[in-house]
C-alpha positions, 0 to 999 in steps of 0.5 A, spaced: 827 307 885 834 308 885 841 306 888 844 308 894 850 312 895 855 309 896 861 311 901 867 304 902 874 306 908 878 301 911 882 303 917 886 297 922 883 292 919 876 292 919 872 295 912 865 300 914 861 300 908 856 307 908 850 306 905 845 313 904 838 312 902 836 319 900 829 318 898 825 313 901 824 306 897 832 306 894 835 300 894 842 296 894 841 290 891 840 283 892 847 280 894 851 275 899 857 275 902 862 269 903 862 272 911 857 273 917 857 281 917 854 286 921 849 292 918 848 298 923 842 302 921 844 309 924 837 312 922 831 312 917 828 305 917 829 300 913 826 292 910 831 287 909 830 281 905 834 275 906 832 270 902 825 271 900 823 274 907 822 281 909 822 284 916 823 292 917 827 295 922 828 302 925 834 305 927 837 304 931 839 298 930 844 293 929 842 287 924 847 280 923 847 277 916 849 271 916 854 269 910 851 266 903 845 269 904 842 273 898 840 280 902 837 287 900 835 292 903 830 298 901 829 305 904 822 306 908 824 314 909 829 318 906 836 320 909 836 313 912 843 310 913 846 303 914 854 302 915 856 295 913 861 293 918 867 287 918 874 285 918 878 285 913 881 278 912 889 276 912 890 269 908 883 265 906 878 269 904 881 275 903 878 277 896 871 277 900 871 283 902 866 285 896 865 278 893 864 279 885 861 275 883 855 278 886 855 285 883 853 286 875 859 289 871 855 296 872 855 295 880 862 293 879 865 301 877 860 304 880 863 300 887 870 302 885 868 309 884 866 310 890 872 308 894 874 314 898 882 316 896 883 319 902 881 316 909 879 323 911 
């Protein structure tokens, strides 16, 4: 079992957080957001705990996580692929894009990583 590939843009003020499952039974870890997000399942299938529960869906598929609730995700077929989806805040709460508090110190490198250089 292993770690989705990451891929983070920012465009007009709102952020898509590309998740690629490669191989059934990835994951991206246990996390919450101080926001309400939206997770569209483009392909594959996916099981989404939310604090403790379990549901799978099938793409196409949009989830809503509602914010302070510790979420993952695991990949019931390869090439599945989710895209977080939120605005980008102005004023209050505009550290919450990735709260974190909510990754260990080896996620936080492997997120900063991932941002793209370019938008292209």
């Amino acid at each position: 079992m292993s770690e989705c590939l990451l891929k983070i843009s920012n465009v007009s003020n709102v952020c898509v957080k590309q998740m690629h499952f490669t191989k059934a039974g990835d994951t991206m870890a246990g996390h919450s957001h101080t926001y309400d997000h939206m997770t569209l399942l483009g392909s594959g299938s996916v099981r989404v705990t939310v604090d403790g529960v379990s549901k799978d869906f099938k793409a196409p598929y949009i989830l809503v996580i509602t914010k302070d609730k510790i979420h993952d995700l695991l990949a019931l077929e390869d090439d599945t692929v989710c895209y977080c989806i939120h605005g980008i805040r102005d004023g209050n709460g505009v550290e919450d894009i990735i709260d974190p508090d909510s990754y260990t110190d080896e996620e936080k490198i492997r997120l900063i990583a991932s941002y793209p250089l370019t938008n292209n």
